[in-house]
C-alpha positions in Angstrom: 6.0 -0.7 -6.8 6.0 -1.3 -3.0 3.6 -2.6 -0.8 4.0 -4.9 2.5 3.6 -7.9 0.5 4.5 -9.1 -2.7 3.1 -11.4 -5.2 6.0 -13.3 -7.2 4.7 -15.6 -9.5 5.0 -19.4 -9.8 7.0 -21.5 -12.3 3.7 -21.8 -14.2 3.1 -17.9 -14.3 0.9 -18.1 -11.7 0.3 -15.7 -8.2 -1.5 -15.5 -5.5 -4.6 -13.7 -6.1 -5.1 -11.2 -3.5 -6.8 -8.1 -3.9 -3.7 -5.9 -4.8 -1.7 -8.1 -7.0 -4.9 -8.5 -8.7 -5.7 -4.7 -9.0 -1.6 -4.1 -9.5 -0.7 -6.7 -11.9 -2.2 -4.7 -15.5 0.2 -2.0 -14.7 3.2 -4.7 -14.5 2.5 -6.6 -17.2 2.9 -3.1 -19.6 5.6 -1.5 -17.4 9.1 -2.9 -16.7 10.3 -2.6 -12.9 10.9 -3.8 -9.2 8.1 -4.5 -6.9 9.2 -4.4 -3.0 8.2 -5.6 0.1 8.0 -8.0 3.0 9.1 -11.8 1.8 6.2 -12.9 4.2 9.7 -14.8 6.4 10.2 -13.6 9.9 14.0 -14.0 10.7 16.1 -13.6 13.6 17.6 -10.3 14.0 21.4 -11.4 12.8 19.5 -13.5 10.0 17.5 -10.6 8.1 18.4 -10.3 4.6 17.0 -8.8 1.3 17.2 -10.5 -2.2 15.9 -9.7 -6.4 14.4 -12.7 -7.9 13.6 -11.9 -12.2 10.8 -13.0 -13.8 10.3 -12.2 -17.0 10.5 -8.4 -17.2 10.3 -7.5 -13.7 12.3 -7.8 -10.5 10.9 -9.0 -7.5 12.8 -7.8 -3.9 12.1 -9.4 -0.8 13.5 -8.5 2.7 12.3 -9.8 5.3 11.5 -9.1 8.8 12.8 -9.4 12.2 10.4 -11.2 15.0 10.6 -7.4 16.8 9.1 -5.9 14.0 6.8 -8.1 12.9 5.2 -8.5 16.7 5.3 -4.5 16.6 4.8 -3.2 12.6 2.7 -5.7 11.8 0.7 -7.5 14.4 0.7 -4.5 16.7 0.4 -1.4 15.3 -1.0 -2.0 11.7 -3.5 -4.6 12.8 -4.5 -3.3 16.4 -4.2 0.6 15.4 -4.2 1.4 12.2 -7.3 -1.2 10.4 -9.8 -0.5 13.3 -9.0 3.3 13.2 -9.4 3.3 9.4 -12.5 1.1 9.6 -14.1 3.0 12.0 -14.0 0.5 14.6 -12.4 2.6 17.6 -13.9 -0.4 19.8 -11.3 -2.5 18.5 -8.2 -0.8 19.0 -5.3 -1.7 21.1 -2.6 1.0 21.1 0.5 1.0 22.7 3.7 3.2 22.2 6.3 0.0 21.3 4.3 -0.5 18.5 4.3 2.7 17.5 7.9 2.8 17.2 8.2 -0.6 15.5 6.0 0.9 12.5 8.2 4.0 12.2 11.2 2.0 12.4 10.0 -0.9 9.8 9.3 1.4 7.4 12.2 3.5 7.9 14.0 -0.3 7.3 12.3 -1.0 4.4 13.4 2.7 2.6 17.1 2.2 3.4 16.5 -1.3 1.6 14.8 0.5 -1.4 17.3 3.0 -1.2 19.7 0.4 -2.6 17.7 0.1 -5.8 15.9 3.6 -6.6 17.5 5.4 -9.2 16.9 8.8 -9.7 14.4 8.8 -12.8 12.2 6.3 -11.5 8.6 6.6 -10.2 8.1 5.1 -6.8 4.0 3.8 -6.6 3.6 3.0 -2.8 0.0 1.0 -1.6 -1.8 1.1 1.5 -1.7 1.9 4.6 1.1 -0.2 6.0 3.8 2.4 4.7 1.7 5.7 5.7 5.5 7.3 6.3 7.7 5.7 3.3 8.0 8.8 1.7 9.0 10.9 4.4 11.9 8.4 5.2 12.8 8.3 1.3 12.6 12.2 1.4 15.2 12.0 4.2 17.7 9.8 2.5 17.6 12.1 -0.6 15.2 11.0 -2.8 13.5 13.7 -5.1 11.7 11.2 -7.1 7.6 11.0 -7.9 5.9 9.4 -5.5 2.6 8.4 -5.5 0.1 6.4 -2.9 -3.0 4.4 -3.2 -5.3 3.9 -0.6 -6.8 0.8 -0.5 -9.0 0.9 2.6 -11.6 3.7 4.1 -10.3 7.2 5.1 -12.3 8.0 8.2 -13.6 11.6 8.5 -10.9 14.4 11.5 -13.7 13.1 14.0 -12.2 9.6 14.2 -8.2 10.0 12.8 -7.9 12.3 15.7 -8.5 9.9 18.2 -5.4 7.9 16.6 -2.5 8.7 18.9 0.4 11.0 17.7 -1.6 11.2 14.5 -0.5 15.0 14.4 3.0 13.1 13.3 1.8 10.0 11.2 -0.7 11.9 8.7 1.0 15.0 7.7 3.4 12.7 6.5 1.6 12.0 3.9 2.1 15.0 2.3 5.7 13.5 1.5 4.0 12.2 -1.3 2.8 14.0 -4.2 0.1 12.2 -5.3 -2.2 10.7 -2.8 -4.8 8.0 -4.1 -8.4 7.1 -2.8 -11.0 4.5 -3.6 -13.8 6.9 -3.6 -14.8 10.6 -3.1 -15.5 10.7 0.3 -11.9 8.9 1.8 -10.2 11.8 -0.6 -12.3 14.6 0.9 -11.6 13.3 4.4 -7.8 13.9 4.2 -8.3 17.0 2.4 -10.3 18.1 5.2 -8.1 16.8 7.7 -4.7 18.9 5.7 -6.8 21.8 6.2 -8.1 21.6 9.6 -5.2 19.8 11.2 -2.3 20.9 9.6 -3.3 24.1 8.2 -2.0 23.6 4.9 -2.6 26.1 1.9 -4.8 24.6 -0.7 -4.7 25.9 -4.5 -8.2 24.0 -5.1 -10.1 21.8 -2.9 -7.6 19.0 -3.8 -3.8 20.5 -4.4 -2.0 21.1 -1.4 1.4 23.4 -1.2 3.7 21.4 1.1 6.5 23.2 1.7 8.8 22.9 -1.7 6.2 20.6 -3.5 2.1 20.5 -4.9 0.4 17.6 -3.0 -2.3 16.4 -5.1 -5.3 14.2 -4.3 -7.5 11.9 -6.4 -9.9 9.8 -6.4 -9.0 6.6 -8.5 -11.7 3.6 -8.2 -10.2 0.2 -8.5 -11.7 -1.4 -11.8 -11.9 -4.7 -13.2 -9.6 -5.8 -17.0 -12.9 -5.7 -18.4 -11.1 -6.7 -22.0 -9.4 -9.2 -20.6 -13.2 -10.5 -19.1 -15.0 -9.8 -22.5 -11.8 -12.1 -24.3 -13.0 -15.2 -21.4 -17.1 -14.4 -21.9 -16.5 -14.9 -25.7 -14.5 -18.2 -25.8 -16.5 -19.5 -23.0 -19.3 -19.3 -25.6 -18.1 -21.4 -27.6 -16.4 -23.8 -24.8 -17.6 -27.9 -24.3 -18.6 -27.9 -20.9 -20.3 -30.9 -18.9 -23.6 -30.4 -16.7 -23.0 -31.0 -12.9 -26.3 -32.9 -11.0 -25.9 -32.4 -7.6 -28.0 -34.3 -5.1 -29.9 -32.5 -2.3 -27.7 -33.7 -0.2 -24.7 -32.1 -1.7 -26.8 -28.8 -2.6 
């Protein structure tokens, strides 16, 4: 599992409950491995390190980042580029070239990090739009393993990516992956479109791609809810003691 951030639990079992440790954290409950990413701790440049923290079944590794890439991965070009082009805001965006090359070069960091830890059988599950080119720079180090994306944001239509500067470089890598995720139909038929208008790549069906010595594959795979897991609360809270609240206007 990578994304930019990672959730390690408490002492008490606990996390914090953003949206993609809460969509994520089924999956690593039932499967055994090492979620990656950014340690939220910006460092000096001599002062960067990455470390594994266990927790029950799973491995946690953090890295962290250097105040040059955070200024230019994160705050510039994911934040002012990348979220207003994907939201369709093209008012908002700021672009500038440094930037640019601070998001290639974090995530070409952050795959020589992972590097140190992928072995070859192992299925690498990379989220969101942060790491757009992870598996083009794992591709280059070697790595043959599966490697799927999820997309956790909108996937504006060719109108509006092509207005992102050098996206002609930043998209097709995408197709480093073989299994690219979206929330819902239309994000996935937007790249698709954009592979076949843009990059000109043979399709086998409206959503399988040949890219060069591998089947790129879309899918559209909406984020659910443990609804179990909510049917198991629903039912005790049934039967739970629970005390009436008054409230006074003035506190309504």
């Amino acid at each position: 599992m990578v994304s930019n951030r990672v959730a390690v639990p408490s002492r008490d079992g606990g996390s914090r409950a953003g949206g993609l440790a809460v969509a994520i954290r089924p999956v690593l409950q039932r499967h055994p491995g090492i979620w990656f990413g950014w340690s939220g701790r910006i460092a000096a440049a001599s002062d960067v390190s990455t470390r594994a923290i266990g927790h029950g079944h799973q491995t946690y590794v953090l890295t962290d980042l250097a105040e040059e890439d955070y200024q230019e991965y994160y705050n510039g070009y994911v934040n002012r580029v990348l979220w207003p082009i994907l939201h369709y805001r093209l008012d908002l965006v700021e672009f500038s070239r440094r930037d640019l090359s601070g998001y290639v070069r974090a995530n070409q960091r952050f795959a020589a990090e992972l590097h140190k830890f992928l072995r070859t059988d192992d299925i690498i599950w990379v989220h969101d739009y942060h790491l757009l080119p992870l598996a083009k720079a794992l591709r280059e180090r070697g790595h043959r393993n599966k490697i799927g994306f999820f997309h956790h944001v909108p996937f504006p239509p060719v109108e509006i990516l092509t207005a992102l500067p050098n996206h002609e470089h930043l998209i097709p890598a995408m197709v480093h992956y073989d299994l690219v995720g979206f929330q819902i139909e239309i994000d996935a038929a937007n790249f698709a479109r954009y592979l076949r208008k843009e990059c000109e790549i043979p399709s086998r069906d409206p959503y399988t791609f040949q890219a060069a010595d591998r089947a790129v594959r879309i899918g559209v795979f909406p984020v659910g809810v443990e609804a179990e897991k909510l049917n198991r609360l629903a039912r005790r809270a049934v039967h739970s003691p629970f005390d009436v609240v008054e409230t006074s206007p003035a506190a309504s």
